[in-house]
Each structure stands twice: as structure tokens, then as C-alpha cells.
C-alpha positions in Angstrom: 123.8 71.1 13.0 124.6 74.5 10.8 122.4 75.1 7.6 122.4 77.8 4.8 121.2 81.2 6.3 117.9 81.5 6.4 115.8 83.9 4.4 115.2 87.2 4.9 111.5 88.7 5.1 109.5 87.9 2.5 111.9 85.9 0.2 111.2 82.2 -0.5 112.8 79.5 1.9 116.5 79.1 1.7 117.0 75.2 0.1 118.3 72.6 2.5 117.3 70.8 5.6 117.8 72.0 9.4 117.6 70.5 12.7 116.7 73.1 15.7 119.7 75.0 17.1 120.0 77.1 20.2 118.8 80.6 20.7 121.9 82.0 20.7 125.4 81.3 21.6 125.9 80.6 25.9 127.6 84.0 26.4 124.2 86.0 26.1 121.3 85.8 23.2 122.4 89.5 21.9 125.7 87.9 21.0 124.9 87.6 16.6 128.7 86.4 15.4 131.4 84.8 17.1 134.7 84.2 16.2 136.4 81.4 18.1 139.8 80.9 17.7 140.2 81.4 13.9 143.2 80.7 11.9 144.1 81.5 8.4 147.6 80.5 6.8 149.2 80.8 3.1 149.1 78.3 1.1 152.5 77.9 2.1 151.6 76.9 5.8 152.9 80.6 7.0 150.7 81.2 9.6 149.1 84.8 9.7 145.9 84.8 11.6 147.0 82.8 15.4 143.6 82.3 16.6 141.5 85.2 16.8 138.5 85.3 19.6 135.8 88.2 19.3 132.2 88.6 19.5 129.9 91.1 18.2 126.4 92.2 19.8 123.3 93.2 18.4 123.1 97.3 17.9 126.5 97.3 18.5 129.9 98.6 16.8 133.5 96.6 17.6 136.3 98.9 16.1 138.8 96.2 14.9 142.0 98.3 14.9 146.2 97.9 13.6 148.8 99.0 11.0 148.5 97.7 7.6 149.0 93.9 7.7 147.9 93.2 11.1 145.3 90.9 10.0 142.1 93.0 10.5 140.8 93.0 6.9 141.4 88.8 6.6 139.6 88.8 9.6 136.8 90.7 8.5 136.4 89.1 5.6 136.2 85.7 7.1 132.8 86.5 8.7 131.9 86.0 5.2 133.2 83.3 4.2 136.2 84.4 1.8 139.7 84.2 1.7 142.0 86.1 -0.5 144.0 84.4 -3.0 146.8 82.9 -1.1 145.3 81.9 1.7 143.4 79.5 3.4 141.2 78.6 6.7 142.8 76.1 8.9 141.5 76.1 12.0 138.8 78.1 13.9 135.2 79.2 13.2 132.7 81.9 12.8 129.3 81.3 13.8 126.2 83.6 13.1 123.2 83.1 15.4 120.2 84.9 12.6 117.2 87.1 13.6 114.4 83.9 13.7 117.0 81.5 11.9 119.2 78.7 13.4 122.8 78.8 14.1 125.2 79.4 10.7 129.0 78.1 11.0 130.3 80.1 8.2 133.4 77.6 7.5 130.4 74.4 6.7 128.8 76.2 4.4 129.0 75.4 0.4 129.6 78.0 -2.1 125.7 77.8 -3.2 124.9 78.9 0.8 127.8 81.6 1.4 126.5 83.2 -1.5 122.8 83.3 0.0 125.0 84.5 3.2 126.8 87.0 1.6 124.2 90.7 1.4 121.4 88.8 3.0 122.7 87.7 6.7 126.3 89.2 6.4 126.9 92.5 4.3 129.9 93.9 3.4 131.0 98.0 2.7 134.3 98.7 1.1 137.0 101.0 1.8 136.4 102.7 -2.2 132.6 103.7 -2.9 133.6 105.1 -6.1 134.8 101.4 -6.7 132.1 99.3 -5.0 129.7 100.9 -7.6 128.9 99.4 -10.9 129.9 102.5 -13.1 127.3 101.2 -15.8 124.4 100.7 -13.6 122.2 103.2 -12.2 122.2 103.7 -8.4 118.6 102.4 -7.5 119.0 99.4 -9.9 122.3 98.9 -7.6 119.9 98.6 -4.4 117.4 96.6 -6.4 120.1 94.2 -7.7 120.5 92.8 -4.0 117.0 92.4 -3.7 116.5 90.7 -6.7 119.5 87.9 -6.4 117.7 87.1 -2.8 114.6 86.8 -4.3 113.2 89.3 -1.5 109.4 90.2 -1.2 106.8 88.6 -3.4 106.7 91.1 -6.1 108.3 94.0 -8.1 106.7 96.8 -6.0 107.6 95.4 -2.7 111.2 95.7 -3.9 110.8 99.1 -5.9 109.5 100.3 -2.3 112.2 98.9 0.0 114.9 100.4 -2.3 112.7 103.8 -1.5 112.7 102.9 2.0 116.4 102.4 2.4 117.2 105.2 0.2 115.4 107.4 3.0 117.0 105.6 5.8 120.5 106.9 4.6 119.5 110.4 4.2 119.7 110.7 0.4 116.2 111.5 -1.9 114.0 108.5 -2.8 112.3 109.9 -5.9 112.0 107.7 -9.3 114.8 110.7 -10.6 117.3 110.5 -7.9 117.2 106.7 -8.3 118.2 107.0 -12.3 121.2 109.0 -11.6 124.7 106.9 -12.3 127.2 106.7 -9.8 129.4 109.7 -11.5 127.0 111.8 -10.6 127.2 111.7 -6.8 129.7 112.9 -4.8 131.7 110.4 -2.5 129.9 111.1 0.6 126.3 110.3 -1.9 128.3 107.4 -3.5 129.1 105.7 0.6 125.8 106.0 1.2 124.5 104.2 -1.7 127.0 101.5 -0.4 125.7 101.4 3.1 121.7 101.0 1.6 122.8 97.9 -0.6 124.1 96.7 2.8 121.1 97.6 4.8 118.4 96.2 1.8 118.0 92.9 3.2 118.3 93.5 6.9 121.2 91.6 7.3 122.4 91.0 11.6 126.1 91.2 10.5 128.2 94.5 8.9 131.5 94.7 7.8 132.6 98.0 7.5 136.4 97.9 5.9 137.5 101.6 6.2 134.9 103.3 5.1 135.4 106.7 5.6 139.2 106.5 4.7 139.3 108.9 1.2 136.2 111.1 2.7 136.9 115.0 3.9 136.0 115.5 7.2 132.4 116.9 6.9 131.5 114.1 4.3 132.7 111.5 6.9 130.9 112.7 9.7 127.7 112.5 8.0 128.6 109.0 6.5 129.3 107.9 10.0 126.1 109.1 11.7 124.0 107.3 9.2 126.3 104.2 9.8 125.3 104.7 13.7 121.8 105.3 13.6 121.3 102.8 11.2 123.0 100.1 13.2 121.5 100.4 16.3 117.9 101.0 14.6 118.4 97.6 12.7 120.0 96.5 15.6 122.8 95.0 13.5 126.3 94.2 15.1 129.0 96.1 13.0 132.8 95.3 13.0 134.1 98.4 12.0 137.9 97.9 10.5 139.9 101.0 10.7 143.4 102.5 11.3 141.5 106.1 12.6 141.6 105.6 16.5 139.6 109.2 16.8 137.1 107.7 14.4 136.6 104.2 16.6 136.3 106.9 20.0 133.4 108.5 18.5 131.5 105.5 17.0 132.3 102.5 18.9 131.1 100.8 21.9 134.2 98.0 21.7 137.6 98.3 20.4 139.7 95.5 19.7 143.5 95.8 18.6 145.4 93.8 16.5 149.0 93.2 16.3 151.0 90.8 13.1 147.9 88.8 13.2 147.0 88.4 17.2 144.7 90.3 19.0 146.5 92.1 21.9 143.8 94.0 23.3 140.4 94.4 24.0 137.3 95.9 25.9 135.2 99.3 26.5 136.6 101.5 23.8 136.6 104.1 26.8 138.9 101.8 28.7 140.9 100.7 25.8 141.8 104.4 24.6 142.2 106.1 28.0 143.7 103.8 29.8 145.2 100.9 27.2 147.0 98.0 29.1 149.4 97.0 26.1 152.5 99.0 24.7 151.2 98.6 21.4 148.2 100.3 21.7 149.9 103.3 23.8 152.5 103.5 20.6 148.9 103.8 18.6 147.5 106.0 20.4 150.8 108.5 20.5 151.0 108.1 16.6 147.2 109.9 16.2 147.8 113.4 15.7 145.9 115.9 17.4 144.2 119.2 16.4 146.3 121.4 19.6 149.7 119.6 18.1 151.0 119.1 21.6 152.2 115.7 20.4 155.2 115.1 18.7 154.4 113.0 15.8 157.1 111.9 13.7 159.6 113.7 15.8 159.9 117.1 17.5 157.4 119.7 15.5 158.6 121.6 12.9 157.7 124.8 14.3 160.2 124.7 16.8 162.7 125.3 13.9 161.3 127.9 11.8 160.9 127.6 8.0 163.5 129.4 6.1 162.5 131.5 4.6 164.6 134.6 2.1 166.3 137.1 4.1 165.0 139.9 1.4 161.8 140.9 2.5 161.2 142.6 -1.0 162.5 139.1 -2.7 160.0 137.6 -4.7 158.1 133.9 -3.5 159.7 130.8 -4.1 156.3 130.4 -5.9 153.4 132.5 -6.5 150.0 131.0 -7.8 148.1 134.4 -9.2 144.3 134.6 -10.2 144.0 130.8 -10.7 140.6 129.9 -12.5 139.6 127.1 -14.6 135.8 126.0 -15.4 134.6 122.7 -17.3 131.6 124.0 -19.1 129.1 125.8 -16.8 130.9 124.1 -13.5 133.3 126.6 -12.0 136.0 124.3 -10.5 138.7 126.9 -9.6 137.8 130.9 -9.2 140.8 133.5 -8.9 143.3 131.0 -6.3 146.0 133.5 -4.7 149.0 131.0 -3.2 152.6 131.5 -2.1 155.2 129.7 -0.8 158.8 130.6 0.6 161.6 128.2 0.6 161.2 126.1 3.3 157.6 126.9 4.1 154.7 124.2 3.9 151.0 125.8 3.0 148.6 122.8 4.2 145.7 122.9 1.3 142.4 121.9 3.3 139.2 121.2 1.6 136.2 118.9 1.2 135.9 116.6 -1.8 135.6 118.5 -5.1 136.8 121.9 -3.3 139.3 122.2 -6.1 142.4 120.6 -3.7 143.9 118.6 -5.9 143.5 120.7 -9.4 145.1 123.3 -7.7 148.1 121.2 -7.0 148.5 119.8 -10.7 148.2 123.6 -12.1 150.7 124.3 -9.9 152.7 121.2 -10.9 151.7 121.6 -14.5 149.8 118.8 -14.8 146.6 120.8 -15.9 147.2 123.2 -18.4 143.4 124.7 -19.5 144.0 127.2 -16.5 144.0 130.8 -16.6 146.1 133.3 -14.0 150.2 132.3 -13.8 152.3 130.4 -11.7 155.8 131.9 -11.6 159.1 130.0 -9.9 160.7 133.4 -8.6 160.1 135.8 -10.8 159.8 133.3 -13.9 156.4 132.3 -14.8 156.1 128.8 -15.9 154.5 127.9 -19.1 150.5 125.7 -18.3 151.9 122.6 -19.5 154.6 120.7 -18.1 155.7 119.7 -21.6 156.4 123.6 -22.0 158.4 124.0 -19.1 162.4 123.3 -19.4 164.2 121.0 -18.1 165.4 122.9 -14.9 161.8 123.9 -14.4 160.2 120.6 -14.2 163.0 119.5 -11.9 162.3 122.3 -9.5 158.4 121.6 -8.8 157.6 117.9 -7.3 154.5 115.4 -7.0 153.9 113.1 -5.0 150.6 111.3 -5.7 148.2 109.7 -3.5 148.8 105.8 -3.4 151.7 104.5 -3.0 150.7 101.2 -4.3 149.6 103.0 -7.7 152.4 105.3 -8.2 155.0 102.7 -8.7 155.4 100.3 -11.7 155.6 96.4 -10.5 157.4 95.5 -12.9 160.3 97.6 -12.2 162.5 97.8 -9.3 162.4 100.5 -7.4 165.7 101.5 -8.5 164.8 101.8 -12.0 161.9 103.7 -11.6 164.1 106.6 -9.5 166.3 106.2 -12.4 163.6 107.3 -14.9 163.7 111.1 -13.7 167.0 111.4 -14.4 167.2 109.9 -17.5 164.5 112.4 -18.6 166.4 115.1 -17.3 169.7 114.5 -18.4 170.8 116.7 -15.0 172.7 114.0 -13.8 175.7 111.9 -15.9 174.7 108.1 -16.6 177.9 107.0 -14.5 176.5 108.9 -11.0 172.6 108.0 -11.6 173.2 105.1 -9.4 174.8 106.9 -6.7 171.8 109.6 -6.3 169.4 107.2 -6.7 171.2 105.8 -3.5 171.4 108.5 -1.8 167.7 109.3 -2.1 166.5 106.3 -0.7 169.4 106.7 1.6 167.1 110.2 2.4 164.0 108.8 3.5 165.3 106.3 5.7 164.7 103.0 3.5 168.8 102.0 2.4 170.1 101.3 -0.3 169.6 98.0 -0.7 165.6 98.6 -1.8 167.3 99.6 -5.2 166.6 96.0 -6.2 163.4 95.4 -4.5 160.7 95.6 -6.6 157.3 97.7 -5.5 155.4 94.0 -4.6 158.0 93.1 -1.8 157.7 96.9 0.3 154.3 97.5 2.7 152.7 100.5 2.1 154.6 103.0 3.9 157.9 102.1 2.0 156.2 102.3 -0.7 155.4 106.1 -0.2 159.0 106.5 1.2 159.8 105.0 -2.3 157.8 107.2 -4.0 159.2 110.5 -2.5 162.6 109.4 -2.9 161.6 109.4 -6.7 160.5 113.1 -6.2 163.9 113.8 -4.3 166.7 112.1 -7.1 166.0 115.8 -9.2 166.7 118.1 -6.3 163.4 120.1 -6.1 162.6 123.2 -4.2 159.0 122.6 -4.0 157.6 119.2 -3.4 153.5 118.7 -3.9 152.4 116.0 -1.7 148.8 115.3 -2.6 147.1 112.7 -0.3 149.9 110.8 0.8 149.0 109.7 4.0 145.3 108.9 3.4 146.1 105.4 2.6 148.4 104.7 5.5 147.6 104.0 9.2 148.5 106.7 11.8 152.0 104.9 12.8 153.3 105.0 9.3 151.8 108.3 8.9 153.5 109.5 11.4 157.2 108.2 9.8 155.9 109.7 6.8 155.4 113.1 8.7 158.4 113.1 10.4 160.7 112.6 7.3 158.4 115.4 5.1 159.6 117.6 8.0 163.1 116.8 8.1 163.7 117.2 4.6 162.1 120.3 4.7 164.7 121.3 7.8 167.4 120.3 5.9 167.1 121.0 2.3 164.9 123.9 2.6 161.9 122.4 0.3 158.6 124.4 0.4 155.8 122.2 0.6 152.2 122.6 -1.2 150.2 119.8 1.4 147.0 118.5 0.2 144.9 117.0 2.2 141.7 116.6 4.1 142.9 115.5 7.6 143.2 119.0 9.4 144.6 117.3 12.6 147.8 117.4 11.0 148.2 121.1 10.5 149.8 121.6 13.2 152.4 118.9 12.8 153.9 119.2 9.4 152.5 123.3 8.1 153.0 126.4 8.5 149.6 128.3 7.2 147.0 126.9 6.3 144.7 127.7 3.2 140.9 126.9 3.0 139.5 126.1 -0.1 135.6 125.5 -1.2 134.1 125.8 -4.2 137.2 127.0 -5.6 137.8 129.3 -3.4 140.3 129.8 -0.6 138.3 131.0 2.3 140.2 131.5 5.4 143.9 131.4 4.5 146.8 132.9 6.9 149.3 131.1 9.5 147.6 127.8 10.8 147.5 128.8 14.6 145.9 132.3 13.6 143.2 130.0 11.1 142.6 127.8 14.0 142.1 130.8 16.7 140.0 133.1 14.1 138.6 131.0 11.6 136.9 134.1 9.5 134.4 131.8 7.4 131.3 129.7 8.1 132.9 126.7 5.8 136.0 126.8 8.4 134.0 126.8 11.3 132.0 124.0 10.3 135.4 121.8 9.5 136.2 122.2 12.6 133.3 121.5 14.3 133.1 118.1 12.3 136.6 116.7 13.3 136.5 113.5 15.6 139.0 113.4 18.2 140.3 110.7 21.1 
């Protein structure tokens, strides 16, 4: 008989009767959730979950791997109990055997008992800390919320120290003024760790980890996931880690499990599953992860077998020169005296920690901030701050591509209109031919012409960032800014993405500004590499030479920090 989870130390008993269950499941006691053959549909009977099967052990991590829509995330989030709009459960179950507690099928369970479930048996850690944070809320009333809606310990200071305690566990400062600081005030890496104490507080036996690491710079992310393992397997919680970073699952996890349009297709030893995978779609995964050397060919043959074009003058002046950037928000220096140049056809990767200045660069550049001092010329023409300064021909010329792909694009226009908009803004292009290029872009990055009535809802991810470069594309640029915009997609559509970056560079001769903080894929889409921290660029010269001499501490320690297969 299944029964709302029991408490956790110190709290007062969960309500509802129980009858005696087994220790744990027949497999083996250590075994604390099992999915058996779990189904989810739409509420239109489609089918997208076909009977899932997966256990997860006590101190141990099961990497739940797949491209976007494979299932992993409904899957994950059926160990709690929810369902996205949509959807529904229809057939299969999840069973949680507790520390001291008897045996939980999450599917029985009433809204009144999942809640109870939910932070206190299973926790949960979003892709997003900036978004799993309650902006208005300080960060140890965060940890102290959990407590308090599971009514754990028997009084105000027990809870007071157990957020202390926790705080400690995840490396960050436990003082009274460190837990009064708002969730603006810590960096990513501070703000992940916050998240991973809220799902510690009440020593739950179940994690779901749902990319956490995704948006975080390599250094941040190692340190996030070292805390993730030591505190698993000191809690000995089980943890189903969902990712798309293979290199990520071969440093942290003892299982991997793949997933495939909603089946699983593979599973085991993650050394066995990565070295020596049994199904072809794990062996296309794993040949879609880029490496650091760049012997793989990812997205295509590598650019640097067909050199960057770059002017035949040597005394010609840069496609673009970025001189003496600096800009400061009060006492906070965020940019200090950025040197940057690109050649037509060349791509300059821009690699840098969180708040390293990556991504104001990139809009000074684009005009996007104007409060900067030092100039950005197009040739020999230096280009007003502001956008809204620059002409016409000007604003054409430079390129951004943001981050998200599902952001970037307005729903309620198809994605014809919305490549239309540049031109109309433009005025470069007659109203009769607008169509036509509009065509031709999407033509360009391999999606056809007939996604100029789709609308942004109907494409997955990746078309959606094809979408969104074709909107770049429909104004001819020479220089195209890509800030982040494979961060959000897994490592096949990444590597699509890469490949068609690189061939429009081949054949229109774009020079590429790169921003990113994946270094593995230097080798596969740039040609140097720049370096920045603090607002400064610290090692900066061709990427094999920045790999082979890295000059600066900060470089040497980025590389140190990367995980690999």
C-alpha cells in the first residue's frame, strides 16, 4: 500500500495512514527510485514517453542523455509527480523506497501528498538559477522557506542552523550577512549553489538535476559540479542528472542512460556506454561533442583547412577594429582598454567567465551599448556609439545574433515576417524582392522556403536559431556577432549550427565576433582566440598558439577546468 512521504528529521508526521512495505524494491535495498515502464501522452493520445525503465541508487548519479525533445526532461519531472500542460500519465509508475519511510508510488499520490513530496523526498534544480530564485526574497530566507513549508525541526533555531549548515556544505559563507544578500547580488555560479542548498535542506533521497550547468563558464561549472558530487554521495542521495553535455556525464556519472524520441536506447557503466556505445545513436552523439585538439569534424570538414580570407593589402586597414574600449558602471570597471580586430572572413572566438565583459563587448561593437569610450571603426570609418547614430549601410554591415533562439523570435509572427522586418527598416531592398531574399536566406541556412509561413511555436530549437541567423543574413552583413548561440542547444544541433556558421563564412566571406564560454569549440569554428577577464583580454593571438602557450594564469586555469569524454 503507498502513503504520503514520510517526514523528514524532525518535522511533525506526514497525515495519513500506512501499512508496512518492503525494505526496498527486489533488485537490491540501495535501489531509492524506480521507473517501470512509464508512459506519458498528449492530451491528444500522441504518445511521447513508450515505456521508460530506469533505476537510481543511493550515492549515485544516472546521466539521462538526448537532443532536445527526446523525452528526458518529462521524464525527469515525472519522479515528481508533474506533467506539463498538455500532457498526461497513462501508464507506468515511479516508486520511491525513503530513508526509514515506506514505499511511495508517485502516480497514487494526491496533490496534498506530492506537494509534501516535492523538496522533502524528491528535490528538484533547474536549468536557470537566476530564474529559480525569488528576485524579491533574500537568499537565506530562500533556504529557510523549504524548511518552513515542511514544517522541519521543532523550532526557529534549528531551521536558522540548518540553513547555516547547508550554506557551508555548498562552499558558499554562512554568516547572518551573506544570508541577507538578494539573489542580484551573486554571481551564477553563487546563485546554482543557493539552488542546490534548497535542494539539499531537507535531505531528500531523490535529485533532479535538469541541466544545471548549461549557461555557466567553464570554471563556474566545475565548481558547481564538484559540490553536486560530493554532496550526493555524502547524503547519499541518487541523482538523475539530465543533460545534452556528454563530457560533463563522463566526469560526473556512474550510469548513463540515452534517450531517443521518447525511448531509451541505451544504457549501463558510463565507461562502457561512452567508449564502447552499442547503439548508432549514441556513436552519432558522441561524434557531435567537440573536442579541445579539434581532430573531429563537427559540422563538416574544419574551417581551417580553407583559410579565412582575409585582404590581400597587408597595409589595408581591419574589416573592424575595436580601439581602447572601456566602460565602468559607477565604481565597477566592466570593460578596461579592449584591443579587437577582425579581417573579412576571420572569426575571433571571445572566451571568458561570467561577467568577464563577453557579451558588452559584443553590443559596443554592435552598437547596442553606447556609454563606451575608445572607437569602433568599419574600415577606416569609425561608427557612431549608438546604433540609432549609425546609417543605414552601417547598421546593415554589423550582425547579432542573440542567445536564445526561443526568445529572439516573436510568436506571433511568422518567421517570414520577422526576416521581413530588417528590410523594411532598411529600405536596401525594393518591397517587390523582399520576399525573394527573405527566401533565399532561409534557403542559406539550410531550412527551405517553406518555413516562411511557419510560425516560431511549430520549429525545435535548432530551427529556430537557423531562423534567427537567417534574419541576420536578409541585410548582407560583413560581420556577424553570434553571442551564445549554441548554449541552449544539444551537441548534434550544435554541431549543424557550427557547420553552417562555417560555411557562410567560406562563402560569403563574413568575419565573425564568437562569444562564448565553451572553449572546446575553438578549434572548430575560430581562427584566434581572445581571452577576456575582468575586462580585460589576457592571452589573445591565433587559437592553436593560445592553446600551445597560454601566457596568463586565468588561461591556464580554463583550461585546466574543461571536462572532456
Amino acid at each position: 500500500m503507498t502513503t504520503a512521504p514520510p517526514a523528514a528529521p524532525g518535522a511533525a508526521p506526514a497525515p495519513g495512514a500506512a501499512q508496512p512495505a518492503p525494505a526496498g524494491p527486489a533488485d537490491g535495498a540501495d535501489v531509492v527510485l524506480r521507473i517501470d515502464d512509464l508512459r506519458i501522452a498528449t492530451t491528444g493520445d500522441a504518445e511521447i514517453l513508450h515505456g521508460i525503465s530506469l533505476s537510481l541508487r543511493r550515492g549515485q548519479l544516472l546521466g539521462l542523455v538526448g537532443e532536445s525533445g527526446s523525452g528526458k526532461t518529462t521524464a525527469g519531472l515525472a519522479c515528481l509527480g508533474h506533467f506539463r500542460a498538455g500532457l498526461k500519465h497513462t501508464g507506468g509508475s515511479v516508486t520511491i523506497w525513503p530513508r526509514g519511510g515506506e514505499r511511495i508510488v508517485v502516480q497514487e499520490l494526491g496533490e496534498d501528498a506530492l506537494r509534501q513530496l516535492r523538496g522533502a523526498r524528491v528535490a528538484y534544480i533547474p536549468q536557470d538559477p537566476a530564474l529559480s530564485l525569488n528576485p524579491a526574497m533574500r537568499v537565506g530566507e530562500q533556504i529557510r522557506e523549504v524548511l518552513d513549508v515542511h514544517r522541519w525541526g521543532d523550532s526557529d533555531a534549528a531551521r536558522e542552523a540548518r540553513v547555516a549548515e547547508v550554506l557551508a556544505d555548498v562552499g558558499l559563507p554562512s554568516d547572518r550577512d551573506y544570508r541577507r544578500r538578494w539573489p542580484h547580488q551573486l554571481s551564477g555560479g553563487q546563485q546554482q549553489r543557493i539552488g542546490i542548498a534548497m535542494a539539499f535542506a531537507m535531505f531528500p533521497d531523490v535529485l533532479i538535476l535538469d541541466e544545471p550547468t548549461t549557461g555557466l563558464d567553464v570554471s563556474t561549472q566545475a565548481h558547481v559540479l564538484d559540490t553536486i558530487r560530493d554532496m550526493t554521495r555524502r547524503n547519499d542521495v541518487a541523482g538523475l542528472y539530465i543533460t545534452h553535455d556528454l563530457a560533463v556525464v563522463a566526469e560526473l556519472a556512474d550510469r548513463v542512460a540515452v534517450m531517443l524520441r521518447g525511448m531509451l536506447v541505451e544504457e549501463g557503466p558510463v565507461e562502457r556506454v561512452l567508449h564502447h556505445p552499442e547503439h548508432d545513436y549514441t556513436k552519432r552523439l558522441l561524434e557531435a561533442v567537440p573536442d579541445l585538439a579539434g581532430r573531429k569534424a563537427i559540422g563538416g570538414d574544419p574551417y581551417r583547412d580553407s583559410p579565412a580570407r582575409i585582404a590581400d593589402d597587408a597595409t589595408a586597414p581591419p574589416l573592424l577594429a575595436a580601439r581602447n574600449i572601456r566602460l565602468s558602471y559607477g565604481e565597477a570597471q566592466i570593460l578596461d582598454g579592449i584591443d579587437l580586430t577582425l579581417e573579412p572572413g576571420e572569426c575571433t572566438m571571445l572566451l571568458g567567465e561570467s561577467g568577464s565583459g563577453k557579451t558588452t563587448l559584443s553590443r559596443c561593437v554592435a552598437g547596442l551599448i553606447d556609454d563606451y569610450t575608445g572607437t569602433v571603426a568599419l574600415e577606416s570609418a569609425q561608427l557612431a556609439p549608438s546604433t540609432r547614430k549609425r546609417t543605414a549601410e552601417q547598421r546593415s554591415a554589423i550582425q547579432y545574433v542573440f542567445q536564445s533562439p526561443f526568445s529572439s523570435l516573436n510568436p506571433r509572427r511568422t518567421i517570414g515576417e520577422s526576416l521581413t522586418v530588417p528590410l523594411e527598416t532598411s529600405q536596401r531592398v525594393p518591397k517587390a524582392r523582399r520576399r525573394r531574399v527573405v527566401e533565399e536566406a532561409l534557403d542559406a541556412v539550410r531550412l527551405g522556403r517553406s518555413f516562411f509561413d511557419r510560425r516560431p511555436g511549430d520549429l525545435s530549437g535548432g530551427e529556430r536559431q537557423r531562423a534567427a541567423i537567417a534574419r541576420a543574413l536578409v541585410n548582407s552583413p560583413r560581420v556577424l556577432v553570434c553571442d551564445e548561440v549554441t548554449s541552449a542547444l544539444d551537441v548534434s544541433v550544435q554541431a549543424s549550427i557550427i557547420g553552417l556558421l562555417r560555411r557562410l563564412r567560406e562563402e560569403n566571406g563574413l568575419a565573425m565576433l564568437f562569444v562564448t564560454h565553451n572553449i572546446t569549440l575553438a578549434r572548430h569554428i575560430a581562427d584566434n582566440l581572445a581571452i577576456l577577464n575582468r575586462g580585460r583580454i589576457v592571452d589573445y593571438g591565433p587559437v592553436d598558439d593560445v592553446f600551445a602557450h597560454p601566457t596568463h594564469a586565468y588561461t591556464k586555469a580554463l583550461l585546466a577546468d574543461i571536462p572532456t569524454l
